[in-house]
N, C-alpha and C positions, 0 to 999 in steps of 0.2 A: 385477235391480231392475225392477218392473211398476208401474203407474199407471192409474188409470181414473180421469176427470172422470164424477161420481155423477149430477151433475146440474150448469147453471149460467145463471144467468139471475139476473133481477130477484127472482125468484119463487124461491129457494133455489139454493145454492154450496156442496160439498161434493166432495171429492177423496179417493181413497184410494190412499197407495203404501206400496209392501211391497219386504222385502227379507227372504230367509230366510223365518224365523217371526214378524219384527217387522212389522206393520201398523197404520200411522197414518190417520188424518183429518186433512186440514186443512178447517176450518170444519165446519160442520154447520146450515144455514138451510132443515130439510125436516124434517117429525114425524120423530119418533124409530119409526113405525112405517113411515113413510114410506122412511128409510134402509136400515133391516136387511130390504123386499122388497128394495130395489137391490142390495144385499151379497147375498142368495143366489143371487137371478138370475144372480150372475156368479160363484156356485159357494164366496164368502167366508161363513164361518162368523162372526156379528156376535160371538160368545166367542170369538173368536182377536183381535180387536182390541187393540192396545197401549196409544193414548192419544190423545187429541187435542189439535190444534193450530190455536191462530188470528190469523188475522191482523187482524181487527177485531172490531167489537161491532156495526156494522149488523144488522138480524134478519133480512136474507136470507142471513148467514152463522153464525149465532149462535141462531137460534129453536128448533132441535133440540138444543142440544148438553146442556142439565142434562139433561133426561130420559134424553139416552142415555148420559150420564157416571156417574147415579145407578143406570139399570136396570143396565151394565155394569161399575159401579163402577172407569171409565177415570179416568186421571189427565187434564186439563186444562192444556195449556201457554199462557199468555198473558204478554205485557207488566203489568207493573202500570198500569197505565194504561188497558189493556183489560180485564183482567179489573175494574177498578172499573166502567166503564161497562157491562161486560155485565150485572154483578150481577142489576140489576131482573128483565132477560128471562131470565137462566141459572137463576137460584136458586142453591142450596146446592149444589154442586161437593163431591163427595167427596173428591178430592184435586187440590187447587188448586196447579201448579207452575209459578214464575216463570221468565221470561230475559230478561235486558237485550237490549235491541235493538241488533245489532253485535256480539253475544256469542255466538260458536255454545255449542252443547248435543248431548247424545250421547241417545239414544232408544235403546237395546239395540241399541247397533251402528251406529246409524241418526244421521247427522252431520246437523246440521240448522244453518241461518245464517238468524237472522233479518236481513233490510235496511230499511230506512226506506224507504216510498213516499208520495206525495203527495194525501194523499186528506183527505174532512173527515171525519175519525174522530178519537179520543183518541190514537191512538200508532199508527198503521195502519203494516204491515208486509209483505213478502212473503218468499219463503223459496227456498234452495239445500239440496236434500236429496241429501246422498253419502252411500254407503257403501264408499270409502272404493277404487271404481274406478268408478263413473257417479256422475253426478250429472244430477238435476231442477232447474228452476228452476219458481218458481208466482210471476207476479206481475200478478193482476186490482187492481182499484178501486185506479186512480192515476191522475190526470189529468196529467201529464206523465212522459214519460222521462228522469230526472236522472243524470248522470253517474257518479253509485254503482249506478243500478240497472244501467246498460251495464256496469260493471265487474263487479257479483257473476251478470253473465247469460253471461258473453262465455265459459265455461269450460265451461257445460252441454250436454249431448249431447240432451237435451228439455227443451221448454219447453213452460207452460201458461199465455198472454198474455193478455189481454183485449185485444177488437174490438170497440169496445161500440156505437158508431153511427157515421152515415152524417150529417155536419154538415147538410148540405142536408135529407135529410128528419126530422133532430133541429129543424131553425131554420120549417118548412114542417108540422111534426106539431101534434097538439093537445097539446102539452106547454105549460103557461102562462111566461111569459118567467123569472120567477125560477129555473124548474126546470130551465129550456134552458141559463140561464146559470150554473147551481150544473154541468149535465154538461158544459158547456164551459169553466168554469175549470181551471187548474193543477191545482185540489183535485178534479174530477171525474172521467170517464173520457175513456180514451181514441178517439178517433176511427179508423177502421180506414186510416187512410193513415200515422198515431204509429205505428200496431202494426207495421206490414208496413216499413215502412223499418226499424223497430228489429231483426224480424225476416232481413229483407232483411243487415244487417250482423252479423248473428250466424252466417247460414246462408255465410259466409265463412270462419268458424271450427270449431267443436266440432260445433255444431245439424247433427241428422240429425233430429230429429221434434221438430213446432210442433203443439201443439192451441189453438186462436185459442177464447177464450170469453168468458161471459159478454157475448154479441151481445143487444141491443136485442130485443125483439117486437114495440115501434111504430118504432122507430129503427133498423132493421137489415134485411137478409134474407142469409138463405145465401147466395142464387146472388151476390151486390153482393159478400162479401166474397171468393169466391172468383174471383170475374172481376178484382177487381183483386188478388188475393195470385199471379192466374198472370200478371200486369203488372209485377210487382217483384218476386216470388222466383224464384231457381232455381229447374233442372226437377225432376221428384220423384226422379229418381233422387241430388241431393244431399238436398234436406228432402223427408221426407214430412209432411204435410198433413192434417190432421182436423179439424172444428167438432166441439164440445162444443157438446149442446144441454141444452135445460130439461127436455125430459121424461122424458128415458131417460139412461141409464148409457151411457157408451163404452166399448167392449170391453178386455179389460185388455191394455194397451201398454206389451211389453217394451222397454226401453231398451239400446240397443248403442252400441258407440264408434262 
């Protein structure tokens, strides 16, 4: 089972893991021309793709996905709930397929759990992907860590968390106050001391590889989150350690027990 974060930011969100011959997306918020350079560069064929999958309808996760659902004629998995609010930006979805949130779902082979996260979206979710001896966890844009989401995280051998800013230069940036306080709410993101303690009690468990994303470009810097993830995580030789950035693809990251 392999993973690469496509890209993740403010600016587009896009993930692709594989297992076998099945290869998923979650989200899709980058041109549909924009995706399939990322996929060859890392050697993926965008005609071997299975389906897509999303966890909200925000457009920095959502702005590529009709174009590439329709050139690929991929199936689209969403909530009802998200797939109504994507409607406007997705368009016409050639094959539109539901799942209840708390429902898992099979992907050819490919075990998928959606969970409930906290964010200001219609039905905003993130995901546990087995096949069935590893398991992935994916869970950005949530403004708090709830008790279910520790529960369906505490099993996975990687994770792919959001680190989204740095309070102090979120409360001290030119973000105007409503904005500071929609990423400082429950319903917003997380701050990189949420992640790394969440982190910090997983890497006790299963967690052998953290890819920390979707970080700020006014709110954040590399070095800030990595100076404090070597403050509260183990050393690497329990987690290893990667940021996910916005403009380039992470190399494809095998997942082991």
């Amino acid at each position: 089972m392999r993973f690469s974060v496509l890209g993740s930011g403010s600016r587009g969100n896009c993930t692709l893991v594989e297992t076998g011959s099945t290869r998923v997306l979650i989200d899709n918020g980058f041109s549909g021309k924009e995706i399939i350079t990322r996929l060859r560069a890392l050697g993926i064929a965008p005609e071997s793709l299975t389906a897509l999958i999303l966890t909200h309808e925000h457009d920095d996760h959502v702005k590529g996905v009709g174009v590439l659902a329709r050139r690929l004629k991929l199936p689209v998995y969403a909530n009802e709930a998200t797939h109504r609010a994507a409607e406007a930006r997705a368009g016409h979805l050639p094959l539109r397929q539901e799942f209840g949130v708390g429902e898992a779902f099979v992907i050819e082979g490919l075990h998928i759990h959606p969970f409930a996260v906290s964010h200001d979206a219609a039905d905003p979710v993130g995901f546990v992907l087995d096949d069935g001896n590893l398991s992935l966890g994916y869970c950005t844009d949530t403004g708090t860590i709830t008790r279910l989401i520790r529960h369906r995280l505490r099993t996975c051998q990687a994770l792919v968390l959001e680190a989204n800013h740095d309070v102090e230069m979120l409360k001290e940036g030119p973000y105007p106050l409503p904005l500071q306080q929609r990423v400082l709410s429950s319903r917003g993101h997380l701050a990189n001391p949420d992640s790394l303690d969440l982190a910090a009690d997983l890497a006790g468990g299963c967690l052998r590889l953290l890819v920390l994303a979707h970080l700020s470009e006014i709110n954040n810097y590399p070095d800030l989150v990595l100076r404090e993830a070597s403050q509260r995580l183990p050393g690497e030789e329990a987690v290893r350690l990667l940021l996910a950035g916005q403009g380039q693809a992470s190399p494809l990251l095998e997942i082991e027990p």
